[in-house]
Each structure stands twice: as C-alpha cells, then as structure tokens.
N, CA, C and O atoms as a Maestro MAE file, in Angstrom:
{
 s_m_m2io_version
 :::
 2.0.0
}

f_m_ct {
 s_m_title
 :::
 protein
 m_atom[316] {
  # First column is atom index #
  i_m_mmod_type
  r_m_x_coord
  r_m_y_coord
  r_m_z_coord
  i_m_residue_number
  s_m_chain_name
  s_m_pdb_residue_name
  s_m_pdb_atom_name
  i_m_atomic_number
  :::
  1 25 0.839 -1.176 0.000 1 A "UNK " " N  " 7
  2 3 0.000 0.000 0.000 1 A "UNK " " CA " 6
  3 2 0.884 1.240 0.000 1 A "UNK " " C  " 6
  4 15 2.066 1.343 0.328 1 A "UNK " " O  " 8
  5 25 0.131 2.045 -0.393 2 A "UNK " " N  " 7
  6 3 1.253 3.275 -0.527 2 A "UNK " " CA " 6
  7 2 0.441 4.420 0.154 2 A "UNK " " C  " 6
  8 15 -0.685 4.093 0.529 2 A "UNK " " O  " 8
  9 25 0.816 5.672 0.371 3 A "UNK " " N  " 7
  10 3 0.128 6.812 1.035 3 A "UNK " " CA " 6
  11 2 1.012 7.989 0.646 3 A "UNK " " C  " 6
  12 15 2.232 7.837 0.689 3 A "UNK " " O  " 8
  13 25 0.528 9.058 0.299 4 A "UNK " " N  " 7
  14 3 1.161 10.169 -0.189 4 A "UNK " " CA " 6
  15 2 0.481 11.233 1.007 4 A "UNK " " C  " 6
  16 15 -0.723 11.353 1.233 4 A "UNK " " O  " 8
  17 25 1.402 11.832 1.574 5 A "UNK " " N  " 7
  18 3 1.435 12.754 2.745 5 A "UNK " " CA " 6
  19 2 1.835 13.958 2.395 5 A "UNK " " C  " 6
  20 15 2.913 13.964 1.801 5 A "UNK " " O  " 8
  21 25 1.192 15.268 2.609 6 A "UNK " " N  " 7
  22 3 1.319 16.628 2.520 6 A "UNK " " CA " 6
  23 2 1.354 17.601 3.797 6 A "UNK " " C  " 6
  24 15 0.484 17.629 4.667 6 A "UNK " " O  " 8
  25 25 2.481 18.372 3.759 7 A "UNK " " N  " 7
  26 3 2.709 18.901 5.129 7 A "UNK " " CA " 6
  27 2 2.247 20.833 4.897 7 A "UNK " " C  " 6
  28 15 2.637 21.435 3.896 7 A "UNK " " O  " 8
  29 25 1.788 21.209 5.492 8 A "UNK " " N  " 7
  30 3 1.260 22.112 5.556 8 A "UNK " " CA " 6
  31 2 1.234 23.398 6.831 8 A "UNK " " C  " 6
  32 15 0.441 23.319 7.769 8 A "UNK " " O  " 8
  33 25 2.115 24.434 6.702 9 A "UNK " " N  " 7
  34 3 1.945 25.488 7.883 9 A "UNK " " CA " 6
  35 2 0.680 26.725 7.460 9 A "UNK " " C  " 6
  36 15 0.437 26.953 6.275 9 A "UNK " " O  " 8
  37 25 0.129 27.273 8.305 10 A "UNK " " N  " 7
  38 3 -0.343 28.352 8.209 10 A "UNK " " CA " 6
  39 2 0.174 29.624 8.060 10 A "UNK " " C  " 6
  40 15 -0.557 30.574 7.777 10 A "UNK " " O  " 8
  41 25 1.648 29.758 8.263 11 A "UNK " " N  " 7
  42 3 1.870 31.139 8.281 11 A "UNK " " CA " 6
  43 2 3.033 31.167 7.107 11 A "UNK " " C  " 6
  44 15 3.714 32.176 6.925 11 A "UNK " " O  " 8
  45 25 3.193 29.978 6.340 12 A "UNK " " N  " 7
  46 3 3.449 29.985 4.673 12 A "UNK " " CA " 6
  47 2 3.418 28.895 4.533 12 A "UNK " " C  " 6
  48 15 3.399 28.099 5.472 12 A "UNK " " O  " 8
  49 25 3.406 28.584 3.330 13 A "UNK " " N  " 7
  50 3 3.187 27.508 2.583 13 A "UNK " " CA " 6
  51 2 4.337 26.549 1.992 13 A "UNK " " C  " 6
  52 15 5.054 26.857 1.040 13 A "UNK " " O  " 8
  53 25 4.411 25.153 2.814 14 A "UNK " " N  " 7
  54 3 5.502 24.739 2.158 14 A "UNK " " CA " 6
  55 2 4.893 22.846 2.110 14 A "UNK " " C  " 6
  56 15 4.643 21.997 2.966 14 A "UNK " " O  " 8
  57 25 4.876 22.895 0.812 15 A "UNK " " N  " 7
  58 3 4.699 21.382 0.379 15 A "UNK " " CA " 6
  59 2 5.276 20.585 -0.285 15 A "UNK " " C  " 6
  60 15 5.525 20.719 -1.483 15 A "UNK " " O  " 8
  61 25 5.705 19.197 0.745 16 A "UNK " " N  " 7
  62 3 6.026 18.050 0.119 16 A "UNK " " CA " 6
  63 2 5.587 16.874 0.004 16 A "UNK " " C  " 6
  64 15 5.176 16.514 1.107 16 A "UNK " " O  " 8
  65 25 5.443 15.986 -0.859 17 A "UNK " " N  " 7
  66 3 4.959 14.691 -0.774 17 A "UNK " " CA " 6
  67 2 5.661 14.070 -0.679 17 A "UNK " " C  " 6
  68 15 6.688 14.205 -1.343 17 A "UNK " " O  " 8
  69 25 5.476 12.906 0.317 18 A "UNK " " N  " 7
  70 3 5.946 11.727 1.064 18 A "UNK " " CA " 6
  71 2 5.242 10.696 0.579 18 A "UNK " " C  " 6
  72 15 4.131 10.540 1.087 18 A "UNK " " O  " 8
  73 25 5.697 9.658 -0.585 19 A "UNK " " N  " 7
  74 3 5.163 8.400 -0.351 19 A "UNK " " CA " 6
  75 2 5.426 7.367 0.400 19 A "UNK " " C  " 6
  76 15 6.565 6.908 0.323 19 A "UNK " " O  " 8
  77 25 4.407 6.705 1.357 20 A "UNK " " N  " 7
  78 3 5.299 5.725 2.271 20 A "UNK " " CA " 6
  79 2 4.993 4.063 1.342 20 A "UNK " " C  " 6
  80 15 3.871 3.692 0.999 20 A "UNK " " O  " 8
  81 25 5.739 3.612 1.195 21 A "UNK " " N  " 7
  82 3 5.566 2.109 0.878 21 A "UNK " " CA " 6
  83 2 5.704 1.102 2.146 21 A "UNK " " C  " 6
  84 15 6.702 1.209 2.859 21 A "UNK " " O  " 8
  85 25 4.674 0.085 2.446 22 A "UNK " " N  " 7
  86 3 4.486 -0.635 3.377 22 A "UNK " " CA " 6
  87 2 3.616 -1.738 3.201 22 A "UNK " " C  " 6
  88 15 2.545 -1.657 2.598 22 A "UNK " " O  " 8
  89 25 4.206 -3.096 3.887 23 A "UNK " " N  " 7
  90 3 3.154 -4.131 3.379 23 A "UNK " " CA " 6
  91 2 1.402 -3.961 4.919 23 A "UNK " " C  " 6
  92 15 0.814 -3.654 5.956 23 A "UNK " " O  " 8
  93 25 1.540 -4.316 4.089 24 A "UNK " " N  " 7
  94 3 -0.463 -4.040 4.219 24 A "UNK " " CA " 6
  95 2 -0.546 -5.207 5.956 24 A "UNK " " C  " 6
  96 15 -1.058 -4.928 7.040 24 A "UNK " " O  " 8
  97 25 0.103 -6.320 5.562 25 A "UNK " " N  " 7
  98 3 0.301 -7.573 6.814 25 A "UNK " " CA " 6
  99 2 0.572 -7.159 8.189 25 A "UNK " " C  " 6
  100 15 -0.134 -7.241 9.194 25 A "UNK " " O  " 8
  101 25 1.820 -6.670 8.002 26 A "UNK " " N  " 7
  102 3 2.271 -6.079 9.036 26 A "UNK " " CA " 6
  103 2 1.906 -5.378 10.309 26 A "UNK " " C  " 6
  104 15 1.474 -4.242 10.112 26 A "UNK " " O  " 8
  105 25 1.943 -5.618 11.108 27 A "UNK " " N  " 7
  106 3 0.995 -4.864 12.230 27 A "UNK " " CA " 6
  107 2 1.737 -3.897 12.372 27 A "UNK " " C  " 6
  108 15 0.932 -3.013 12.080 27 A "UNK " " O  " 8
  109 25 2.858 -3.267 12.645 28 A "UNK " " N  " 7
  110 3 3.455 -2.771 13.154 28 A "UNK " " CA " 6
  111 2 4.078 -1.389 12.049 28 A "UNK " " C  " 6
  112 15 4.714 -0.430 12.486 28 A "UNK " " O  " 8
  113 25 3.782 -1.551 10.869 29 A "UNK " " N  " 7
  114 3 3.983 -0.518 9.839 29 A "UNK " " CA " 6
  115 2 1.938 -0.230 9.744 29 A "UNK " " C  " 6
  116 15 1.439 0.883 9.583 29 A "UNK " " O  " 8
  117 25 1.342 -1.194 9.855 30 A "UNK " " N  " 7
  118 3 -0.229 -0.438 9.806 30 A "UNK " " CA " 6
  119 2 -0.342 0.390 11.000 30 A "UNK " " C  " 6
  120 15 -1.062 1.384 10.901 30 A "UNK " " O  " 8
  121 25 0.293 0.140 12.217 31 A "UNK " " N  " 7
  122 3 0.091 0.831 13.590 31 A "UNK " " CA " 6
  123 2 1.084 2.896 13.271 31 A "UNK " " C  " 6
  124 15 0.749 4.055 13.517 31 A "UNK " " O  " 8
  125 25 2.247 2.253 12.669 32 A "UNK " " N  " 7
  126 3 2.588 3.394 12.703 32 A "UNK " " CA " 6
  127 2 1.642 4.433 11.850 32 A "UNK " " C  " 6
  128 15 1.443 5.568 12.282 32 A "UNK " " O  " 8
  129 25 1.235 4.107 10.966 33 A "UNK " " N  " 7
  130 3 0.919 4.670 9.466 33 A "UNK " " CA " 6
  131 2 -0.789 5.602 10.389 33 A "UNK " " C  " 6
  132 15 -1.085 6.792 10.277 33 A "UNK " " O  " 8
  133 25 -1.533 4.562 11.175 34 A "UNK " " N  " 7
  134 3 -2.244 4.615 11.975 34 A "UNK " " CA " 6
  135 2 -1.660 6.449 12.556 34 A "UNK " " C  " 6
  136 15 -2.316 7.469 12.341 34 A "UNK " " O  " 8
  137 25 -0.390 6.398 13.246 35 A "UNK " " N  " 7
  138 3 -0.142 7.160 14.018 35 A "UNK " " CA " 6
  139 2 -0.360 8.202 13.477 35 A "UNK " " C  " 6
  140 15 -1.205 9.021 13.838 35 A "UNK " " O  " 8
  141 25 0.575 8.324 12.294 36 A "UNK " " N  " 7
  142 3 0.578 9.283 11.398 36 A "UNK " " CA " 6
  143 2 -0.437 10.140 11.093 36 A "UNK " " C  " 6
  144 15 -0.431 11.364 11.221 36 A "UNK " " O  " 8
  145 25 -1.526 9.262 10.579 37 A "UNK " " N  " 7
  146 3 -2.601 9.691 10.195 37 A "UNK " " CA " 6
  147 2 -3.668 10.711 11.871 37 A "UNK " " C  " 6
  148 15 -4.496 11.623 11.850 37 A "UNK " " O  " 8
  149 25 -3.297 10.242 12.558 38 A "UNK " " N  " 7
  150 3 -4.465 10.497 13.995 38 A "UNK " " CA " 6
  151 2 -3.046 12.343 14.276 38 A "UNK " " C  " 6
  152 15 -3.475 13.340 14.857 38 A "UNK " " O  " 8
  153 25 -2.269 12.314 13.984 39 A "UNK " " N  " 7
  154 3 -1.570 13.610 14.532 39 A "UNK " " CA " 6
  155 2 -2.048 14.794 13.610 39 A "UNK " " C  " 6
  156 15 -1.659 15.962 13.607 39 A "UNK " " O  " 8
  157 25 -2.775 14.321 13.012 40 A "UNK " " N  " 7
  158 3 -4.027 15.438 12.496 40 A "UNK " " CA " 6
  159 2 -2.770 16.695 11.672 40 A "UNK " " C  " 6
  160 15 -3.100 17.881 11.682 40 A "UNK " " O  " 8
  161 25 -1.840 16.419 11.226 41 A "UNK " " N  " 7
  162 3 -1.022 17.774 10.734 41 A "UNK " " CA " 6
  163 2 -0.628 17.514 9.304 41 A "UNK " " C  " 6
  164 15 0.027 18.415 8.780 41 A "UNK " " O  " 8
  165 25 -0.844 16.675 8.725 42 A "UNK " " N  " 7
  166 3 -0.697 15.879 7.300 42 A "UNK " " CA " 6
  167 2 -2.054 15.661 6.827 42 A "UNK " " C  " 6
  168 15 -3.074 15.383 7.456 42 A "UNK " " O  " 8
  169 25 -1.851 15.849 5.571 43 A "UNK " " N  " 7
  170 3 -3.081 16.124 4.496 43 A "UNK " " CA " 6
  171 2 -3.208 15.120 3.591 43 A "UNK " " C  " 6
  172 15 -2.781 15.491 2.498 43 A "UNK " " O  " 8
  173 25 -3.775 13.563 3.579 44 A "UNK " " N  " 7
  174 3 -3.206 12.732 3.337 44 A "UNK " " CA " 6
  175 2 -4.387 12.400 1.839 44 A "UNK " " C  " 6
  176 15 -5.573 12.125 2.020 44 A "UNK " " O  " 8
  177 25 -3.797 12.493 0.542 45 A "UNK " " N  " 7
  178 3 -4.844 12.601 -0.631 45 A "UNK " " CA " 6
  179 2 -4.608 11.581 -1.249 45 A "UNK " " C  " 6
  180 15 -3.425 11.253 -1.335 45 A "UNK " " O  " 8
  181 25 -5.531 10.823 -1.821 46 A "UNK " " N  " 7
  182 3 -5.947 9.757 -2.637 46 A "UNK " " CA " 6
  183 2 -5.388 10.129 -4.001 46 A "UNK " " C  " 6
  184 15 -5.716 11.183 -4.546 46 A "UNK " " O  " 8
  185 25 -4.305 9.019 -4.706 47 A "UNK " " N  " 7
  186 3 -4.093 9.406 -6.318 47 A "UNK " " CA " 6
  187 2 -5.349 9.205 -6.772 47 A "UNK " " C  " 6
  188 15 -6.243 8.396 -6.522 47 A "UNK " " O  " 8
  189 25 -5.172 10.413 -7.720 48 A "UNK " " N  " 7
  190 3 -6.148 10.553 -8.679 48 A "UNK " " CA " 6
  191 2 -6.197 10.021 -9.919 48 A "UNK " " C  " 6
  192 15 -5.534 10.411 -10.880 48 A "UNK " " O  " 8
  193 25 -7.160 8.925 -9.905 49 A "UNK " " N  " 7
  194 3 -7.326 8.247 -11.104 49 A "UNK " " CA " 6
  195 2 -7.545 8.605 -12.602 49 A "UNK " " C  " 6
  196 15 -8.058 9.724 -12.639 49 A "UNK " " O  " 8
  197 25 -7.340 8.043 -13.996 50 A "UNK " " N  " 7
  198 3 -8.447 8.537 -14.815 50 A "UNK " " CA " 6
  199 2 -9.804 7.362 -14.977 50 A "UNK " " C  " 6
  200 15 -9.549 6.158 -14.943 50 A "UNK " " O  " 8
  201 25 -11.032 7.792 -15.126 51 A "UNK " " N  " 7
  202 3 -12.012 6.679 -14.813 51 A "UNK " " CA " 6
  203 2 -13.102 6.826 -16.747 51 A "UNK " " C  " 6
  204 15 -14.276 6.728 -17.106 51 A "UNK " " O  " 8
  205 25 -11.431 7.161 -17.560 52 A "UNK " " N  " 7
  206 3 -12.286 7.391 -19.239 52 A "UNK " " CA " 6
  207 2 -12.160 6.107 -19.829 52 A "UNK " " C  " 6
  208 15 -11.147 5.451 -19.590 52 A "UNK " " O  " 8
  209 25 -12.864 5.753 -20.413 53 A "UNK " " N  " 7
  210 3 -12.895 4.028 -21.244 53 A "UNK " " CA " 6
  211 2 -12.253 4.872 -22.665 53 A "UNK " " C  " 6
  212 15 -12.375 5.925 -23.291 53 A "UNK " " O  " 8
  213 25 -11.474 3.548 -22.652 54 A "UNK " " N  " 7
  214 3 -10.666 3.379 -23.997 54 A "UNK " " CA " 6
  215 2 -11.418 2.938 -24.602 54 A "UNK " " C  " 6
  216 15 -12.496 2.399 -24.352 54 A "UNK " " O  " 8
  217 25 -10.578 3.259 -25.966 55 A "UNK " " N  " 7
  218 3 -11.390 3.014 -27.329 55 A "UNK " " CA " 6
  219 2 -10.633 1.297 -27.639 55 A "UNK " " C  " 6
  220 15 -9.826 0.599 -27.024 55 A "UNK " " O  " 8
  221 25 -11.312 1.173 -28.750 56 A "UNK " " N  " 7
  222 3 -10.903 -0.223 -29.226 56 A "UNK " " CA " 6
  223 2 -9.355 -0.135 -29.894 56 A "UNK " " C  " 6
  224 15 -8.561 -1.075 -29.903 56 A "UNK " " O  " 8
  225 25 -9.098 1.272 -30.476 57 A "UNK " " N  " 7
  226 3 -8.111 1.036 -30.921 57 A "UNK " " CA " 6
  227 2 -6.849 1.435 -29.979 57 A "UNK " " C  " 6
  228 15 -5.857 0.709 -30.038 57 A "UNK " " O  " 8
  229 25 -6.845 2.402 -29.235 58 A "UNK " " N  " 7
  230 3 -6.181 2.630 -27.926 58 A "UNK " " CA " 6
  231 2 -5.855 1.216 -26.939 58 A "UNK " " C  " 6
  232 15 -4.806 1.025 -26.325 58 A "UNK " " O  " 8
  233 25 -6.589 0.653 -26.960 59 A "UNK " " N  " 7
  234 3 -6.581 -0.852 -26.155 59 A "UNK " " CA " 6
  235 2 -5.595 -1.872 -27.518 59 A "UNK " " C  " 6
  236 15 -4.854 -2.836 -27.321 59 A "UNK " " O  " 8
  237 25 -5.777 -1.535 -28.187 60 A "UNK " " N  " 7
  238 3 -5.038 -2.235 -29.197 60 A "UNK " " CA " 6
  239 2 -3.479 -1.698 -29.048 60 A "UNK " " C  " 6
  240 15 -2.429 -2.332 -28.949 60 A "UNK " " O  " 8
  241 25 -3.713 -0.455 -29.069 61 A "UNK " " N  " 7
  242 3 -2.138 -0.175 -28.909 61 A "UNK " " CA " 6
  243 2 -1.768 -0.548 -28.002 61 A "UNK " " C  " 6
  244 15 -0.623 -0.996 -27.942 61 A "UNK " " O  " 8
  245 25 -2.635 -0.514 -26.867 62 A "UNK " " N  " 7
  246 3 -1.541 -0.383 -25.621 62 A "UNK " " CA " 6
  247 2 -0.850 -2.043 -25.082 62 A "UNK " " C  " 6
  248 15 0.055 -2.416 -24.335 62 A "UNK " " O  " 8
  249 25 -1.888 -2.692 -25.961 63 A "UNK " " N  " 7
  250 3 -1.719 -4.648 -26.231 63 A "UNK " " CA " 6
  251 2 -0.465 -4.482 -27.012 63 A "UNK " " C  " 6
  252 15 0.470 -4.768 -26.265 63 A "UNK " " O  " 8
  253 25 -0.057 -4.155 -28.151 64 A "UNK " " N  " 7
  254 3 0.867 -4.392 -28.979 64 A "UNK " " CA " 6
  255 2 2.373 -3.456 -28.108 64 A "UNK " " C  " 6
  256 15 3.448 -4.028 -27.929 64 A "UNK " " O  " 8
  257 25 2.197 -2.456 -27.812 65 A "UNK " " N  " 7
  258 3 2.771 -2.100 -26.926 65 A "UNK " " CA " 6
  259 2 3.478 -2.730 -25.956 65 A "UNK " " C  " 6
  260 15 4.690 -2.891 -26.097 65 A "UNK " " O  " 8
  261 25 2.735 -3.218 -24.716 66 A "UNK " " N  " 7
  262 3 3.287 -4.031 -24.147 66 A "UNK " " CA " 6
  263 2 3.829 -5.271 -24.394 66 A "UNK " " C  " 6
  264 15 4.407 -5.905 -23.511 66 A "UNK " " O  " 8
  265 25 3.714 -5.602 -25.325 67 A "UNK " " N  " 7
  266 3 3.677 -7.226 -26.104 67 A "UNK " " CA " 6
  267 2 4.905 -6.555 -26.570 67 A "UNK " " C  " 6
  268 15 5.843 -7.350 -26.521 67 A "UNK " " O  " 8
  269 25 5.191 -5.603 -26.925 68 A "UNK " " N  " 7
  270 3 6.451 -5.418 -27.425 68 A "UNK " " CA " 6
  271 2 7.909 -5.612 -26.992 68 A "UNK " " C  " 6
  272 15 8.888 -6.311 -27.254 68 A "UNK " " O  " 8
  273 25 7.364 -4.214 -25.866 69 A "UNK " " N  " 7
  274 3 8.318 -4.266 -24.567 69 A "UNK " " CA " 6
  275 2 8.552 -5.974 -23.782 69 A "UNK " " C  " 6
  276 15 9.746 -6.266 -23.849 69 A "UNK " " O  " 8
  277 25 7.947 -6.783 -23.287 70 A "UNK " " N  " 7
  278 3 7.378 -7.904 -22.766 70 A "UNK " " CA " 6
  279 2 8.735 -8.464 -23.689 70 A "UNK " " C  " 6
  280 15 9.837 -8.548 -23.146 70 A "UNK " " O  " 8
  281 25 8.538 -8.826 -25.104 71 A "UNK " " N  " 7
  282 3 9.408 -9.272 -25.911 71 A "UNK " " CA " 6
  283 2 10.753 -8.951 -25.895 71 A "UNK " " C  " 6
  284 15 11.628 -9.803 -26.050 71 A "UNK " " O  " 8
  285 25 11.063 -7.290 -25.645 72 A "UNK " " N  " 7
  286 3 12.243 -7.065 -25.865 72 A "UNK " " CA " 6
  287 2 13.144 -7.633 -24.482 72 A "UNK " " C  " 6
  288 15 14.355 -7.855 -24.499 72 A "UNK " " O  " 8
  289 25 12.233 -7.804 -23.296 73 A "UNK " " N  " 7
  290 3 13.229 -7.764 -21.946 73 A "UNK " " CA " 6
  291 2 13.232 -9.267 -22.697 73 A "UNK " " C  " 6
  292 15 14.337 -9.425 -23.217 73 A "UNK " " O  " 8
  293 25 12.756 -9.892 -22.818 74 A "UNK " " N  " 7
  294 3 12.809 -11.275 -22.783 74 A "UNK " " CA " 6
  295 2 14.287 -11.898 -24.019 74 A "UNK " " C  " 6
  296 15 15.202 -12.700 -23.829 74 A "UNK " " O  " 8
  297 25 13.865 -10.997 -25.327 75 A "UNK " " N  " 7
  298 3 15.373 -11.106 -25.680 75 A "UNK " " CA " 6
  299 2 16.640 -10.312 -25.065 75 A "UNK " " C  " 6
  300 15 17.778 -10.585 -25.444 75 A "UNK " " O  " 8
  301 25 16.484 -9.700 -24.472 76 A "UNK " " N  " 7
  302 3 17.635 -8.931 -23.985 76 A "UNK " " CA " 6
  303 2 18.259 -9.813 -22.611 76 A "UNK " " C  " 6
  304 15 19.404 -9.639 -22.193 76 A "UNK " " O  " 8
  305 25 17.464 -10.600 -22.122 77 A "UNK " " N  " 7
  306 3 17.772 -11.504 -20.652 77 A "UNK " " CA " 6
  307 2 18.745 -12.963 -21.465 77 A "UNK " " C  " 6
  308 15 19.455 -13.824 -20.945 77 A "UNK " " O  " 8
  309 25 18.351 -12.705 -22.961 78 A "UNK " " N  " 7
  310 3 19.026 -14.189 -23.880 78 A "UNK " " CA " 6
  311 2 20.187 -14.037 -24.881 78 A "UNK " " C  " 6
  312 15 20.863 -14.800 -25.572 78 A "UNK " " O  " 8
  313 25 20.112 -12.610 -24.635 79 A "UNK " " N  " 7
  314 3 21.918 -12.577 -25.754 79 A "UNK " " CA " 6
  315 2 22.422 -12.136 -24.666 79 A "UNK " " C  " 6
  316 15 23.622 -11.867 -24.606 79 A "UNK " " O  " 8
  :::
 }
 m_bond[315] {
  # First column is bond index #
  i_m_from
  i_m_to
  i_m_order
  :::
  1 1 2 1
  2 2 3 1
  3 3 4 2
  4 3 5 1
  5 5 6 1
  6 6 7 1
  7 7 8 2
  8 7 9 1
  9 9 10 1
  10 10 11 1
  11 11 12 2
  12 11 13 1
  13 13 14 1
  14 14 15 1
  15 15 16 2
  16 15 17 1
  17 17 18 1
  18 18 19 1
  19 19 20 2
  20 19 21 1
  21 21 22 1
  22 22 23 1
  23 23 24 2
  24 23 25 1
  25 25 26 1
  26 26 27 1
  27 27 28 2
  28 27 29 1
  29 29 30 1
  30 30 31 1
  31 31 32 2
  32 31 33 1
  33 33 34 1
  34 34 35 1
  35 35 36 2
  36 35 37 1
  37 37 38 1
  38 38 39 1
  39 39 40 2
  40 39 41 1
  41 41 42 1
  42 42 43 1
  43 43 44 2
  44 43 45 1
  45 45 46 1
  46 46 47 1
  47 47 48 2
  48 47 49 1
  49 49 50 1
  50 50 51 1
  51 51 52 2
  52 51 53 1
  53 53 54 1
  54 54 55 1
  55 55 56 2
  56 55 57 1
  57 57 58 1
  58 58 59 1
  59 59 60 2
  60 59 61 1
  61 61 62 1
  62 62 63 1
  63 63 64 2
  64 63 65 1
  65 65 66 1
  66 66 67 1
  67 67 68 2
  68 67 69 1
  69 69 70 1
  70 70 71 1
  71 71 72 2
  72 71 73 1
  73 73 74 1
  74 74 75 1
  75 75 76 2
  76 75 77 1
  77 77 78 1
  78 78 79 1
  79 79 80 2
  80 79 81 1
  81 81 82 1
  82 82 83 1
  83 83 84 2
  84 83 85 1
  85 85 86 1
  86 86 87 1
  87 87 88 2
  88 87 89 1
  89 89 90 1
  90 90 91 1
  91 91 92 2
  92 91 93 1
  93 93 94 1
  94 94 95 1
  95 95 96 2
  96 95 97 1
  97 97 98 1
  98 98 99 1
  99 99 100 2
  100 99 101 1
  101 101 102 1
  102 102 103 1
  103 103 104 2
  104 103 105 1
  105 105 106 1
  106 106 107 1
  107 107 108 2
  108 107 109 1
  109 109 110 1
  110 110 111 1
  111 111 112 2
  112 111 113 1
  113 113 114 1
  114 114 115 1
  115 115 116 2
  116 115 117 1
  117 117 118 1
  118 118 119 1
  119 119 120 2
  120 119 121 1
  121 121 122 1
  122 122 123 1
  123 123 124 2
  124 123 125 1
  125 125 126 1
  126 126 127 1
  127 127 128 2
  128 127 129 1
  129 129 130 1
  130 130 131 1
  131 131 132 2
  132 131 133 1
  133 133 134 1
  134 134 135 1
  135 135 136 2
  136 135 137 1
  137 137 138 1
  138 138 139 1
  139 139 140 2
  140 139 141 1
  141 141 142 1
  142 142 143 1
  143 143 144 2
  144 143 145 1
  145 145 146 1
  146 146 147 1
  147 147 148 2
  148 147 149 1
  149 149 150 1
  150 150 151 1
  151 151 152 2
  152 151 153 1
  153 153 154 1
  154 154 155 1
  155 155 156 2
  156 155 157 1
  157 157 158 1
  158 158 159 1
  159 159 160 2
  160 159 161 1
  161 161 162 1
  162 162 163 1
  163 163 164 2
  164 163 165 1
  165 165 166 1
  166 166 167 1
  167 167 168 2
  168 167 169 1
  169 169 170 1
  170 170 171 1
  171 171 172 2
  172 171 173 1
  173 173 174 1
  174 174 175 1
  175 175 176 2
  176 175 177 1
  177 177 178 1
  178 178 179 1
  179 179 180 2
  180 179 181 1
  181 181 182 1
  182 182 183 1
  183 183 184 2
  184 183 185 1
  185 185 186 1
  186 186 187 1
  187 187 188 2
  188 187 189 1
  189 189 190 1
  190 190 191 1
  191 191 192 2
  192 191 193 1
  193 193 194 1
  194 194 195 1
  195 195 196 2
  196 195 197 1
  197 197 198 1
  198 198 199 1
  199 199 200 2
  200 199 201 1
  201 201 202 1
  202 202 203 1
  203 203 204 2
  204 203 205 1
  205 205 206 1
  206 206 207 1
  207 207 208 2
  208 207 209 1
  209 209 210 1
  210 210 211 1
  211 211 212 2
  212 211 213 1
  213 213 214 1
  214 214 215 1
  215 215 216 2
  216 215 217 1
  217 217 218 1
  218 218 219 1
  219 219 220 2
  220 219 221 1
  221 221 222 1
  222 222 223 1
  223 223 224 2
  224 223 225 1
  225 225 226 1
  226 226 227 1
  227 227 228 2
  228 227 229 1
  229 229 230 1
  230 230 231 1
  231 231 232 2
  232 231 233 1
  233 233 234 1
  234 234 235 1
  235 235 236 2
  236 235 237 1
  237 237 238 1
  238 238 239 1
  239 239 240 2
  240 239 241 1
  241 241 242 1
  242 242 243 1
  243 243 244 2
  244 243 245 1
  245 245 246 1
  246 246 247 1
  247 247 248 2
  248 247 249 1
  249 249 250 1
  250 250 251 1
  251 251 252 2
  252 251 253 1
  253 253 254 1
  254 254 255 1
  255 255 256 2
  256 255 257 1
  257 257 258 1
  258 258 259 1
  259 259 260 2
  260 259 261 1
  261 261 262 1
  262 262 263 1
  263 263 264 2
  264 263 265 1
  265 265 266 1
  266 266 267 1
  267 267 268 2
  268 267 269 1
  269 269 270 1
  270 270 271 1
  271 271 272 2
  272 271 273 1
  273 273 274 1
  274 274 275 1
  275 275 276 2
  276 275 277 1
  277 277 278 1
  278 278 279 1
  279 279 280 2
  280 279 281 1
  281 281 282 1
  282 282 283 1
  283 283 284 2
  284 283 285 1
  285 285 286 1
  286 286 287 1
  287 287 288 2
  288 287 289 1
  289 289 290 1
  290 290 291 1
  291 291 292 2
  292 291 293 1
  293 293 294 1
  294 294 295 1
  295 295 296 2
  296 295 297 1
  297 297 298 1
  298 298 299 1
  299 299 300 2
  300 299 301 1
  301 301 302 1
  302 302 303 1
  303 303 304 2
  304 303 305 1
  305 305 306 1
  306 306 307 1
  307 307 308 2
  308 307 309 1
  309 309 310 1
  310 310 311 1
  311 311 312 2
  312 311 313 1
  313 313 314 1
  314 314 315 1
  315 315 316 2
  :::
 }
}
C-alpha cells in the first residue's frame, strides 16, 4: 500500500509529498501509518485516477505495446 502525505503550515506555505511504501500484513507498519494519520497535521490525498474508457483502438495499442516491450526484456535476458 502506498500513502502520499502533505505537510502544511499556516503562516506559509511549504509542500512536500511523502510516499510511504508498506506491506499491508504487518501490524506494526499499519500501527505506525495509523499514528501518522491520527496527529491530524498531514493532508493525506488519494491518487487521482483517470475513470475514461478506452477506445478499441487505444486498447489495441496499448496490447501491442506491451507485447512489445514484454518481448524485448525477454530477448535482452538471452543474448
């Protein structure tokens, strides 16, 4: 799971994002993350998706595309 954190003063403005990477299992990275979140001083925002349907031919590219790439690691792991 990941979380992107924004820090924020009132008397100027200074922002950075923090992604934290952490497995989800863990009690002890969910407890901290927990913490984080309850000290109420971080602004913690959801990536923003796109939610537009592809076209038929866009989906085509992006098949041949990857099929491409996919191919090239695969010869490149053999010479």
């Amino acid at each position: 799971m990941c979380a992107a954190l924004r820090y924020k003063r009132k008397d100027f403005i200074t922002m950075a994002t923090l992604t934290i990477t952490y497995d989800g299992r863990n009690k002890v990275a969910r407890n901290v993350v927990e913490l984080i979140r309850s000290l109420d001083v971080f602004h913690i925002s959801k990536p923003q998706t796109d939610e537009t349907e592809w076209t038929a031919e866009q989906e085509r590219e992006a098949f041949l595309y990857t099929s491409k790439m996919n191919a090239a690691n695969i010869f490149a792991d053999k010479l």
